[in-house]
N, C-alpha and C positions, 0 to 999 in steps of 0.2 A: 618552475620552482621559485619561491619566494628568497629573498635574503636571510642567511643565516639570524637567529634570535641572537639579540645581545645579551650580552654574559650579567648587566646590570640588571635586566629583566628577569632574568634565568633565578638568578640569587633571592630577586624581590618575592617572585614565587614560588622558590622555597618555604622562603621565612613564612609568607600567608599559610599555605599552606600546611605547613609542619609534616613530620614521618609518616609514610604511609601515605602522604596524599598527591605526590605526584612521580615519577618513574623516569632513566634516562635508560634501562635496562631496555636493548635489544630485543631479547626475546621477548621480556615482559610484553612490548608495544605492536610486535609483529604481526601477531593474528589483527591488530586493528587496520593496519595497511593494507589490509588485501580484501576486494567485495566478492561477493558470495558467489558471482559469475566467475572470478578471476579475469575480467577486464579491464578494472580499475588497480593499481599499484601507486602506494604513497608512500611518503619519507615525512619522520619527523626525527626531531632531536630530544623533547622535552612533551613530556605526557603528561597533564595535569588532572586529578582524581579529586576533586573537592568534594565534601563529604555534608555538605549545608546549605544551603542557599547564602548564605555571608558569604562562603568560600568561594564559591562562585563570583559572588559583586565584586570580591576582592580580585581577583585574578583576570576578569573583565575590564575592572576601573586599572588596573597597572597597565594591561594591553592596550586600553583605550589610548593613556596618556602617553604612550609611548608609541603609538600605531603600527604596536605591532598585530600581526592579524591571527586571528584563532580560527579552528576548526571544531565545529561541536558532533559529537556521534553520541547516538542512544546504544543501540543494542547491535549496531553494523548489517541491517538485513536490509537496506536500501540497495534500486538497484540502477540510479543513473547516477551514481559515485560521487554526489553532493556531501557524504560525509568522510571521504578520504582526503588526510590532508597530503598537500605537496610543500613539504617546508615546515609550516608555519605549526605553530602549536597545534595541537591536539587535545583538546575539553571533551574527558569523557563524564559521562552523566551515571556509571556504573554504581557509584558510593552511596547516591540519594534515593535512598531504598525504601522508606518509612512509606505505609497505608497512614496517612494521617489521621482518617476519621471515615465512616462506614452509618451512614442514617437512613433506616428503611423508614423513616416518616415523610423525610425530603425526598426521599429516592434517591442520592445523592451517594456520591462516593471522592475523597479527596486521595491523589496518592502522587509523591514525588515520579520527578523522571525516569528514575531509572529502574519504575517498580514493571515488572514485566505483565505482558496483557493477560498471561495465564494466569497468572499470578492477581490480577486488577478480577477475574473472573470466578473464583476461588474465594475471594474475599467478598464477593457481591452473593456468590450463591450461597454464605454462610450464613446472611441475614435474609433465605430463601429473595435473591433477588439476581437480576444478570443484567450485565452490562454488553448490551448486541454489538459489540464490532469483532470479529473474528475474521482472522487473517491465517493463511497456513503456518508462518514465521511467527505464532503468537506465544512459542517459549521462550524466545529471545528481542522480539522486538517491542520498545519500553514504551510507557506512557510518554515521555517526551518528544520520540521520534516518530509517534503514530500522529502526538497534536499537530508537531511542527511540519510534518509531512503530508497532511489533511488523509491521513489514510483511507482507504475505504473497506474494501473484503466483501466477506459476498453476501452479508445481509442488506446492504445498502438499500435495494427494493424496496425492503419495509420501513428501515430506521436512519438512513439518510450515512452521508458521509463524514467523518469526526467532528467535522467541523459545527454539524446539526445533534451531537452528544458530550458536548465542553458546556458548562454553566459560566465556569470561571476558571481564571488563571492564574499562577504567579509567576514571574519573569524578572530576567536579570534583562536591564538593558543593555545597548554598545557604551555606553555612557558609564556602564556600571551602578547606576541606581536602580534599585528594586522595585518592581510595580507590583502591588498587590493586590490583585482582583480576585482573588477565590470566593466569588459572591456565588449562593447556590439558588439564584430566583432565577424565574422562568420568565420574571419580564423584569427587564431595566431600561427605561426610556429617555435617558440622561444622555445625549448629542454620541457619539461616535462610539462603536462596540469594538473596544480596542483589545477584546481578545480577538476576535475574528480577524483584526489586521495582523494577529502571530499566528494563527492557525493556519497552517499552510505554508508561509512564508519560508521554509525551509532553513530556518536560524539566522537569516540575514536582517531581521529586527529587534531579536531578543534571544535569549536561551532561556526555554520553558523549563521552571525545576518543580514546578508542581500545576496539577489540573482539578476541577472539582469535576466529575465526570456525572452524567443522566446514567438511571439503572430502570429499570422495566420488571414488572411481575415477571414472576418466572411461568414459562408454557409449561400446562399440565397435560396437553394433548398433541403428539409431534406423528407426521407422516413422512416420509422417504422414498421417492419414488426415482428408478432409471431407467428412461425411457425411449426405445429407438425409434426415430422418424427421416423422413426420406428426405427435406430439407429445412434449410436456414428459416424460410418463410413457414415452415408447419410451426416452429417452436414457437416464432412471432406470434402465431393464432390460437394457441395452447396458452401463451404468456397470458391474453387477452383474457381467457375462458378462465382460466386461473383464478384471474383476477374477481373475478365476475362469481365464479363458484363458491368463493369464501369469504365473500365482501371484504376483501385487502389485507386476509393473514397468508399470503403469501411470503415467506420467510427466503426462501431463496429460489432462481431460477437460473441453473449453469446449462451453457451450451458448450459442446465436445465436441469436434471433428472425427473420425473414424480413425485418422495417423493418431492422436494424442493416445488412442488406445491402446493401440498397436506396442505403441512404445513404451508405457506404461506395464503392458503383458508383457515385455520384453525384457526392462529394461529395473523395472522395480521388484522386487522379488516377495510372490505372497500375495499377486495381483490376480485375482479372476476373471472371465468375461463375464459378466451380469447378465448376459443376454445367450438364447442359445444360438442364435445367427448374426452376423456382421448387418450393420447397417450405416449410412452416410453418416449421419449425426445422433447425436444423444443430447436428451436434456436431464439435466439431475433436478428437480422440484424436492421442495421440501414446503406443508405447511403447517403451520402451529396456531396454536389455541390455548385460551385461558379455560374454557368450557370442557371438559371429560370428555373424552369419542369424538371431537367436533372436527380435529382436521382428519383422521381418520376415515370418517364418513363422508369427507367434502373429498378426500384423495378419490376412492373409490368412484364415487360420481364421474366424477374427472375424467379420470381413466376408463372407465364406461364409454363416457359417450366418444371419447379420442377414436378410440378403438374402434364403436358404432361407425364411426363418419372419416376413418382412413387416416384422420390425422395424425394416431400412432401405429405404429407397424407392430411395436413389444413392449412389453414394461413389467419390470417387479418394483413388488415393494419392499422394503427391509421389514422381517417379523421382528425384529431384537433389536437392541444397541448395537450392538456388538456388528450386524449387517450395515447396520445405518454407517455407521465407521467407516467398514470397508468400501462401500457405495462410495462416499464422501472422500476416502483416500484416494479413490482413480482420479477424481477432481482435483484434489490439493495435490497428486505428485505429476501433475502436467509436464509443470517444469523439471524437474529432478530427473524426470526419465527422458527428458532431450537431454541431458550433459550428456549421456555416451554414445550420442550420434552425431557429433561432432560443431563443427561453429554453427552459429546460427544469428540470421537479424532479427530482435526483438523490438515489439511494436505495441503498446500500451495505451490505446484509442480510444475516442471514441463518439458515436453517431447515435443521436436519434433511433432512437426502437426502431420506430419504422424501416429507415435507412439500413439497418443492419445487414439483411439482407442483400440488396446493391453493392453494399461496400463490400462485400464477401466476394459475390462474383465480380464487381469489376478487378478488386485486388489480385482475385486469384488470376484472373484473365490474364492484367499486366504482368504478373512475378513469370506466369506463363514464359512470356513472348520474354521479359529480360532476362530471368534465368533460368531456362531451359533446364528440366530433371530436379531441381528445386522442389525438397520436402515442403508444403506447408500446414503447422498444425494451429489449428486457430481454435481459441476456447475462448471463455470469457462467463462474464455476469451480464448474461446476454438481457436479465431485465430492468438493467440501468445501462444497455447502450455499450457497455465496454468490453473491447474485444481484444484479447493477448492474440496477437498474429505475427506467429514465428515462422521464419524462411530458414531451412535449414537446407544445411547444403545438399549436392545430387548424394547418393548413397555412392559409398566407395569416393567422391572427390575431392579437391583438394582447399582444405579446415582454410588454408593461406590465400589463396583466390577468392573465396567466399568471402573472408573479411575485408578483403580490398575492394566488394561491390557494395559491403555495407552502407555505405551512408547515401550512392547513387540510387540503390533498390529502396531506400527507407524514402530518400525525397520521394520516389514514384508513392509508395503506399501514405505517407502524408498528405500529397497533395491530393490524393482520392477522398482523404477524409477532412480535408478541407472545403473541399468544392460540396457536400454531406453537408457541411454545416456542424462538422467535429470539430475534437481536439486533439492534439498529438500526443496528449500525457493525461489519461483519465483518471489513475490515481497512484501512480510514480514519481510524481515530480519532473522537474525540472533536471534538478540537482546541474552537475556539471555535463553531464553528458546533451541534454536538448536547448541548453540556454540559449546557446548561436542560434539554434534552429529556430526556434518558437517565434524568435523576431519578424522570422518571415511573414507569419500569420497573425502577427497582432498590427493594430494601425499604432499613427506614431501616435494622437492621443493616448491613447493606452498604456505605450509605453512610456511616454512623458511624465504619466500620473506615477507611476511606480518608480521611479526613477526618483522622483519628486520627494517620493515618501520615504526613498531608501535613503537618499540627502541631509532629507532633516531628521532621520531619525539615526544613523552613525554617518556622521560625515566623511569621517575617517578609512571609512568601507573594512575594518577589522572586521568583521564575522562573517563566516564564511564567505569570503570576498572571490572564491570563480563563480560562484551558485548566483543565477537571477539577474541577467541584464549588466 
């Protein structure tokens, strides 16, 4: 826990801020203290609600000069607890709500922090246009928290990760001065791309209050397909063929474990099997098209010759939306239908397409031999490489044992995806919870450059000061 905030500071941020823009109400602040897993638990005294980007620089520039340290949160659906504060202020980004501006000439779309992604999608498809990053958390998690968190979701295959759909940015620094980049061009070739150095960086160089975001034609032709295959390696080969069938409108490529299902039928309510027999693994494919019939017609092929050649065992397609939905909910409630199977380690990786495969049976090999009756359901966006592989305890065993092997079982499944040529955080961050960790696997060049950059850019280390080395 940090030191108490001084009462001189306390007063100063009032005044900036004026009524309504910051809170010492308990309840008011409560639901922010707590992440979505409920493994992370925070204390603050003083919640600040700036409603402007000035109110922001202001409340920045007081913490700066006082060193005292803040914590910034978007929308709170992070999930290695980099925006829970311990202590120290609390910047929430909820106020700064404004679509600034919406250009289907530029393609371009600008919207403060705190405007929510369904909300950023909503406003693109009304100038018939869409902004591809979709996340399951995309009612509550904001433009700020997806730039600052370099989010991904599960179109990445085709349209890359946030960090490859920001044009431009606006930012408070630590320093409390304002940068303003919200440039909407597609090429700027002027020495260092100083949004890229905030995207990502999880609030530890700036707090993002506004983004100009890329938007894309909207697809006028979409397919939805669930598909059972026997393993890891068929869907690798299907990714392949995918790819090949539709010359690169592959839209998304989820792979499933046969547990994720299980518990999902189980455990969310309204959940079907898609299939009429159990099989090892599932891929969810989806592809789209600007062209009428065109993924449609490339699905079917597809699925043809899988079939032909054994590499699918089953597969529907969604005839409606309404199917497409439910197909795409067994996906998105992975997670939600582990809560009621009690603790579980979570692992946000990830390898090389190829590697996928390997890393699946060596991991599962290892969790094997270390924790004996150990659930594990592994899913992911198996076609950028990233795999959610969760250990969840033996059935009936004990939630308190299982958390005490957490960090021993995660080294083993890290350094599998190390020795891969992965990552241990492919699009969760860092936050608080991998920061020790990550050291392991970076050299100290690496780490000296970043450290370098955190130095000269808040010396002070005020923003979110546990998050990032």
């Amino acid at each position: 826990m940090t030191a108490p905030v001084p009462a001189d500071v306390i007063s100063r941020l009032k005044a900036v801020l004026g009524p309504g823009g910051w809170s010492e109400d308990a309840e008011r602040i409560a639901p922010k203290l707590v992440e979505w897993r409920d493994r992370w638990m925070g204390a603050t005294s003083f919640l600040a609600l700036p409603k402007t980007t000035e109110e922001v620089a202001a409340v920045v520039g007081i913490c700066f000069e006082a060193g005292q340290p803040v914590t910034v949160q978007g929308g709170n659906t992070g999930l290695v607890g980099g925006q829970i504060p311990q202590g120290e202020i609390l910047l929430s980004t909820e106020r700064l709500r404004a679509i600034r501006d919406v250009d289907d000439r530029d393609d371009a779309l600008t919207a403060e922090a705190g405007v929510t992604l369904a909300e950023v999608h909503a406003a693109a498809a009304a100038v018939r246009r869409r902004f591809p990053l979709g996340l399951a958390s995309e009612g509550s998690a904001t433009v700020g928290g997806v730039v600052s968190t370099n989010a991904g979701g599960t179109q990445v295959l085709r349209y890359g990760m946030a960090r490859n759909l920001v044009l431009g940015l606006e930012a408070v620094l630590p320093n409390g001065e304002v940068w303003n980049g919200l440039k909407r061009l597609r090429k700027d070739n002027t020495g260092y791309d100083l949004k890229q150095l905030l995207i990502g960086a999880e609030g530890t160089l700036g707090v993002v209050t506004a983004a100009a975001l890329k938007l894309y034609p909207e697809m006028v032709s979409r397919a939805v397909a669930f598909i059972g295959v026997g393993a890891p390696a068929d869907a690798i080969a299907l990714l392949a063929r995918a790819k090949d069938e539709t010359g690169g409108a592959v839209e998304a490529f989820e792979l499933m474990g046969r547990m994720g299902i299980d518990f999902a039928l189980r455990n969310i309510a309204g959940t079907r099997d898609p299939l009429a027999a159990p099989h090892p693994w599932y891929v969810l494919a989806e592809f789209a098209s600007g062209e009428p019939g065109s993924a449609e017609a490339a699905m079917e092929r597809f699925l043809a010759a899988g079939l032909d050649d054994g590499l699918i065992r089953d597969a529907t397609v969604a005839q409606t939306e309404a199917q497409a939905k439910a197909l795409w909910g067994i996906r998105e409630n992975q997670s939600p239908a582990q809560k009621p199977e009690g603790a579980t380690w979570k692992h946000d990786v990830a390898v090389p397409v190829s590697q996928v495969p390997a890393f699946l049976a060596e991991a599962d090999a290892a969790m094997r031999a270390f924790a004996p009756g150990a659930r594990i359901a592994a899913f992911g966006h198996v076609g950028d490489g990233n795999i959610h592989y969760d250990v969840l305890r033996s059935d009936g065993g004990s939630d308190a044992e299982h958390v005490a092997r957490r960090d021993a079982g995660s080294r083993i499944v890290h350094d599998i995806v190390a020795r891969l040529g992965g990552s241990i955080s492919a699009e969760h961050g860092l936050g608080a919870m991998k920061t020790a960790e990550a050291a392991r696997y970076k050299s100290e060049a690496e780490l000296s450059v970043q450290r370098a950059i955190r130095q000269a850019l808040d010396p002070k280390r005020i923003l979110n000061p546990r998050v990032l080395f």
